[in-house]
C-alpha positions as CSV (number, residue, x, y, z in Angstrom):
1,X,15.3,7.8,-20.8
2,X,14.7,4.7,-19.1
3,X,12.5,4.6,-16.2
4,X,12.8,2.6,-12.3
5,X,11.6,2.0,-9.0
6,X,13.7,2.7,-5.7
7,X,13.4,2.0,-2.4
8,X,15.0,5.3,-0.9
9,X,15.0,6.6,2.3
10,X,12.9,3.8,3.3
11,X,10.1,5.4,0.6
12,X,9.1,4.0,-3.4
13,X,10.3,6.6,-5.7
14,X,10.2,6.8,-9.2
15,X,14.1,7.4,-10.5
16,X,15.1,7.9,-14.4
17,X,18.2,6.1,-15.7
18,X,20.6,7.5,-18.4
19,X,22.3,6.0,-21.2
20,X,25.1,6.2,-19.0
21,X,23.5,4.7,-15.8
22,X,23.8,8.1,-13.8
23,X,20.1,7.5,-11.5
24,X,18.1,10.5,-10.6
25,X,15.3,10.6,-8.4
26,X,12.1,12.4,-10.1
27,X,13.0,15.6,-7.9
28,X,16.3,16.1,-9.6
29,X,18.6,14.0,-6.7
30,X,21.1,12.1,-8.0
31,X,22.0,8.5,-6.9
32,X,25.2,6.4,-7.4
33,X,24.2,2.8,-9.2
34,X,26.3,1.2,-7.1
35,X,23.9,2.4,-3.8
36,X,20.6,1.8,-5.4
37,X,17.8,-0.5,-4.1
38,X,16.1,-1.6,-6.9
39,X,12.4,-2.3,-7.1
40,X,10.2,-4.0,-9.9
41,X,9.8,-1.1,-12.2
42,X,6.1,-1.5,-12.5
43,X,3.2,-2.4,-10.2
44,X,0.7,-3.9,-12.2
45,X,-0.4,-7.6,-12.5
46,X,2.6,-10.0,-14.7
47,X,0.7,-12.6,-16.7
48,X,3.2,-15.0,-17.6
49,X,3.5,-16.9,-21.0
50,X,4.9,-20.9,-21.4
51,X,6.2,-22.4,-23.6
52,X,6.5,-19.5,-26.2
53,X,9.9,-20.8,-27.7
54,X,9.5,-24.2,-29.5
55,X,13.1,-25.5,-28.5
56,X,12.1,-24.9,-25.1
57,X,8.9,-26.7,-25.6
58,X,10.7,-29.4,-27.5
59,X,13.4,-29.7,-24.5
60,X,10.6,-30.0,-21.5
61,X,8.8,-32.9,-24.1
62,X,6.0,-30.5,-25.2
63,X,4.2,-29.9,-28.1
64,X,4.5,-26.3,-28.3
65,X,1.1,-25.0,-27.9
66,X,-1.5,-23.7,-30.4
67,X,-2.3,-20.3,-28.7
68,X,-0.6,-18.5,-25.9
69,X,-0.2,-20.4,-22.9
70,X,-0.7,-17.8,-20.2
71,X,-0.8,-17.8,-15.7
72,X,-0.8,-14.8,-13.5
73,X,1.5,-14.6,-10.7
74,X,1.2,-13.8,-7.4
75,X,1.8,-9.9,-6.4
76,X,4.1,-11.1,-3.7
77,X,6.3,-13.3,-5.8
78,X,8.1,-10.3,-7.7
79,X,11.2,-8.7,-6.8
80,X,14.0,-6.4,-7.8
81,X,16.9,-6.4,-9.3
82,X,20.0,-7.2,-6.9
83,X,17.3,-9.5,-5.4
84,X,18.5,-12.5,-2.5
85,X,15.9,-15.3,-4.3
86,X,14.6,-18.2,-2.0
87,X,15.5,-21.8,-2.8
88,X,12.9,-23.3,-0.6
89,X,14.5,-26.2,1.4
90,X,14.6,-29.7,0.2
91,X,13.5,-29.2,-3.5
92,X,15.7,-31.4,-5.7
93,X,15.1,-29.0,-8.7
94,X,15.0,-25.4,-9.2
95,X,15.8,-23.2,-12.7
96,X,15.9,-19.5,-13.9
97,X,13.9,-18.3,-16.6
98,X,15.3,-15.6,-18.5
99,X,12.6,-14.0,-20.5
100,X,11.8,-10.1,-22.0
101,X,9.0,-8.6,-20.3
102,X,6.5,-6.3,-21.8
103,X,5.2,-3.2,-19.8
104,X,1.7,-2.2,-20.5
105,X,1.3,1.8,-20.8
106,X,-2.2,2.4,-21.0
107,X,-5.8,0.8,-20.9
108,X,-6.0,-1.9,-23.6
109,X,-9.1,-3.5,-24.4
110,X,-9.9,-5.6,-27.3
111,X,-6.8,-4.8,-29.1
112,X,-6.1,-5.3,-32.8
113,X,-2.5,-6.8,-33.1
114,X,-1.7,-4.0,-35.8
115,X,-2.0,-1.0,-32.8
116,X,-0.7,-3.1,-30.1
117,X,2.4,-1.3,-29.7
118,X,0.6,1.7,-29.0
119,X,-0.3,0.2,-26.1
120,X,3.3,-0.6,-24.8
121,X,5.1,1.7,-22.3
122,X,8.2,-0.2,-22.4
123,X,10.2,-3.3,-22.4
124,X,12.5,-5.3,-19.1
125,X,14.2,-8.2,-18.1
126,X,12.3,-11.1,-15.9
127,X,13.9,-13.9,-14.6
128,X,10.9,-16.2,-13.8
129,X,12.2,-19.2,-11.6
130,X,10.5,-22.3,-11.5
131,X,10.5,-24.7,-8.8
132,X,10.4,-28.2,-11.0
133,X,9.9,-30.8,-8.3
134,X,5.7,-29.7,-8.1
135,X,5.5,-29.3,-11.9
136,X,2.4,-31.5,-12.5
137,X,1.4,-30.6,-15.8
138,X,3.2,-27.3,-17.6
139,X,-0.1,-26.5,-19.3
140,X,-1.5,-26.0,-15.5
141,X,1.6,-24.5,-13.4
142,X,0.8,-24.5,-9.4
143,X,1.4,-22.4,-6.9
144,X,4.4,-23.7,-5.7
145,X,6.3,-24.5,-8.9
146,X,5.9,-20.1,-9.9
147,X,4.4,-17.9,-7.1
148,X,7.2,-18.3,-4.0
149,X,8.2,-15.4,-2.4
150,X,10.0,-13.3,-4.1
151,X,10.8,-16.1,-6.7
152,X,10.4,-13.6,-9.8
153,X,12.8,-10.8,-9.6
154,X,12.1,-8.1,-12.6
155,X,14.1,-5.1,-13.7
156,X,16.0,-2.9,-13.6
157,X,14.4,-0.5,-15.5
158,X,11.9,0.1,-18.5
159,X,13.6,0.8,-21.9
160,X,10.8,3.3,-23.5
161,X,8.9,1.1,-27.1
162,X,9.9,3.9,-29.1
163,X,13.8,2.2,-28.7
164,X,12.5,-1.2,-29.2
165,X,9.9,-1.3,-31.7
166,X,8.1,-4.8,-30.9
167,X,10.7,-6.4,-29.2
168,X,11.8,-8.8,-31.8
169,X,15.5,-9.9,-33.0
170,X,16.8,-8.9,-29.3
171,X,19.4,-11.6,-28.1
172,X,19.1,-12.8,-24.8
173,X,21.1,-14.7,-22.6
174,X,21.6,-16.3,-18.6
175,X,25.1,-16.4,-16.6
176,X,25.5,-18.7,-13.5
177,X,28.2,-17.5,-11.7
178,X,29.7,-15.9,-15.0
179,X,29.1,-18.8,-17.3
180,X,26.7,-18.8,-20.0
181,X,23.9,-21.5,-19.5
182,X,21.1,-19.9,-21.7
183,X,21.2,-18.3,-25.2
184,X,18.7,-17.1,-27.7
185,X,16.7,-14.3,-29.4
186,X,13.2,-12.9,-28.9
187,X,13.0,-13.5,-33.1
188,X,12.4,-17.0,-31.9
189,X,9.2,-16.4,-29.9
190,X,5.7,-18.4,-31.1
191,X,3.4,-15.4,-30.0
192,X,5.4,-12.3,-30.9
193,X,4.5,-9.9,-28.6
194,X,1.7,-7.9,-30.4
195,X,-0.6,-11.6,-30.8
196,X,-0.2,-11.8,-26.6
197,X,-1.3,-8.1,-26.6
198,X,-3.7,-8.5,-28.6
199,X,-5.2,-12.0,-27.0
200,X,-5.1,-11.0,-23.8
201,X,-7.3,-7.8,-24.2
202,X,-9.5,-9.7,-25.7
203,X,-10.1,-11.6,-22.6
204,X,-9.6,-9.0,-19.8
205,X,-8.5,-4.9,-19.7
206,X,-4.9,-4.6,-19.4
207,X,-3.8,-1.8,-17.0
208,X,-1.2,0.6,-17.1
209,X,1.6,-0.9,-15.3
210,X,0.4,-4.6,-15.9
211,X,3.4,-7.0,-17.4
212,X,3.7,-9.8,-19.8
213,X,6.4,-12.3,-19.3
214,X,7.2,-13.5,-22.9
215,X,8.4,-16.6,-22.2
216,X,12.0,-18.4,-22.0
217,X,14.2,-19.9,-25.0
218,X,15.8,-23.1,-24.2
219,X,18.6,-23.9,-21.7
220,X,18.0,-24.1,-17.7
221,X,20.4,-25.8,-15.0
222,X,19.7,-26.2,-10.9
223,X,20.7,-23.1,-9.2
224,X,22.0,-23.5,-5.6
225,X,22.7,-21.2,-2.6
226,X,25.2,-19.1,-3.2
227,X,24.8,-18.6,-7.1
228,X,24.6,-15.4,-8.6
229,X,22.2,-15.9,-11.8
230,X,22.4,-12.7,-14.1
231,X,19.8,-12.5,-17.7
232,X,21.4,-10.2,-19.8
233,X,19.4,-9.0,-22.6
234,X,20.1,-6.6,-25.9
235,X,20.0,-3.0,-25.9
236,X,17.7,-3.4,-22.4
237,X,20.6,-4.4,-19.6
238,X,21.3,-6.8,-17.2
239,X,19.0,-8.3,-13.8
240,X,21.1,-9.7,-11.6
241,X,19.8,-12.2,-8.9
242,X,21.7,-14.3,-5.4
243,X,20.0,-17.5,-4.2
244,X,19.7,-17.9,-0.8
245,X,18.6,-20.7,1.7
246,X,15.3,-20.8,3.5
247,X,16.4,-19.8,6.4
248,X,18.4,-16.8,5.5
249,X,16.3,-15.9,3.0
250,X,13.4,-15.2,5.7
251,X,16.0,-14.2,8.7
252,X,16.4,-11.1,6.0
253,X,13.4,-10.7,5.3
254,X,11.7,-10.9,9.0
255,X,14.2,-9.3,11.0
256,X,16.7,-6.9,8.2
257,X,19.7,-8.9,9.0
C-alpha cells in the first residue's frame, strides 16, 4: 500500500493509496484522486545529490565526481504534487530535474551499505528545478539556483522498499507539455542508493522522514509559464507540476486566489 500526505479539510492527514488509486484517509474515509490536494509525502530534511549520472555530468561539462556530491534544501522549497511552481521573473534559464527520491524509515547512523535497505521506508518521484542563471559553480549550488519557494515539488506518494528492492533498473522519464524531453534509468546512477545511505550516516543521523534526491540523468529544456512538466517514473507513478509567473505564483499563495 502506498502511503501520502493531504491537505483535507484545511488539516495534514495521512491517506493510503491503492494499486488502483482509490485514496483513503487513515480513519477509513474515502477520497476521489481527482479532488485530492497533495502534500510532500514526508517531512523530513531532502539532501540532494549532483551529478549522480555521468551523461548528465558529461552534458553540464563536469567531471563526474569521485564521491557523492550532496546539498540540503530548504524546508520551504518543497511542494506537492499538482504543485503551481514559480519561475521567478527575469531569469533567462530555468530546468526540471527528474530524479527518484529515497525516503528514510528509521534512525540510521553509521550505516554499512550491505543493511542500508533496512533503513528505507520507501521510494518517490522529485522534480528538483534548478534556476541556471546563478549557477556559479555545480559543486557549490546557491540558494537561488535550488531553494525558491516551492521550486521542489515531491510525490505523490511512497511506494513501500519491499516493492522496490534498491531502486535500481527503474526507467525514468520528463514530459513538457506531453512531449518527452528526459529519459533514462536509475541502473545508470554513480552512487546507487545504498553508497549515499551509507555516506551520509556516516556524516550525520538520518531521521525518519528525511529524503535523498538521487540525482537527474541527462536531458533538461527551459520551462516557461504555462508548461505543465510531469516525471514519470517505473512502477512508482507520475508528479505532475504547472509553472507560473511571479506574480501569480504569490497572488495564490498570499491571498488563495
Amino acid at each position: 500500500m502506498r502511503r501520502a500526505r493531504l491537505l483535507f479539510e484545511g488539516a495534514a492527514r495521512s491517506a493510503l493509496v491503492t494499486s488502483e488509486d482509490d485514496v483513503y484517509l487513515e480513519d477509513g474515509g474515502r477520497l476521489p484522486v481527482e479532488s485530492c490536494t497533495w502534500l510532500p509525502p514526508a517531512t523530513g530534511v531532502l539532501y540532494a545529490v549532483g551529478l549522480n549520472y555521468a551523461e548528465h555530468a558529461n552534458e553540464l561539462t563536469f567531471q563526474p565526481p569521485q564521491e557523492p556530491l550532496v546539498f540540503v534544501k530548504a524546508p520551504g522549497a518543497l511542494a506537492g504534487h499538482r504543485a503551481r511552481c514559480l519561475r521567478p521573473d527575469g531569469v533567462k534559464l530555468m530546468h526540471f530535474e527528474g530524479e527518484l527520491a529515497v525516503v528514510i524509515g528509521r534512525h540510521a547512523r553509521r550505516v554499512p551499505r550491505a543493511e542500508a535497505l533496512d533503513y528505507v521506508a520507501g521510494y518517490t518521484i522529485c522534480n528538483d528545478y534548478a534556476v541556471r542563471d546563478y549557477l556559479e559553480n555545480y559543486y557549490r549550488p546557491n540558494l537561488r539556483v535550488k531553494s525558491r519557494d516551492g521550486l521542489t515539488p515531491i510525490g505523490p506518494w511512497i511506494v513501500p522498499v519491499a516493492e522496490l528492492g534498491d531502486g535500481a533498473g527503474l526507467g525514468l522519464k520528463t514530459l513538457v507539455n506531453g512531449r518527452e524531453c528526459q529519459s533514462g534509468n536509475t541502473r545508470d546512477m554513480i552512487f546507487s542508493v545504498p553508497h549515499l545511505i551509507e555516506y551520509l550516516s556516516g556524516i550525520l543521523t538520518l531521521a525518519p522522514g528525511d529524503m535523498i534526491a538521487t540525482g537527474t540523468p541527462a536531458g533538461f529544456v527551459d520551462v516557461q509559464p504555462g508548461d505543465e512538466v510531469v516525471v514519470e517514473i517505473e512502477r512508482i507513478g507520475s508528479l505532475a507540476s504547472t509553472i507560473v509567473g511571479e506574480r501569480d505564483y504569490y497572488r495564490v499563495a498570499e491571498h488563495g486566489s
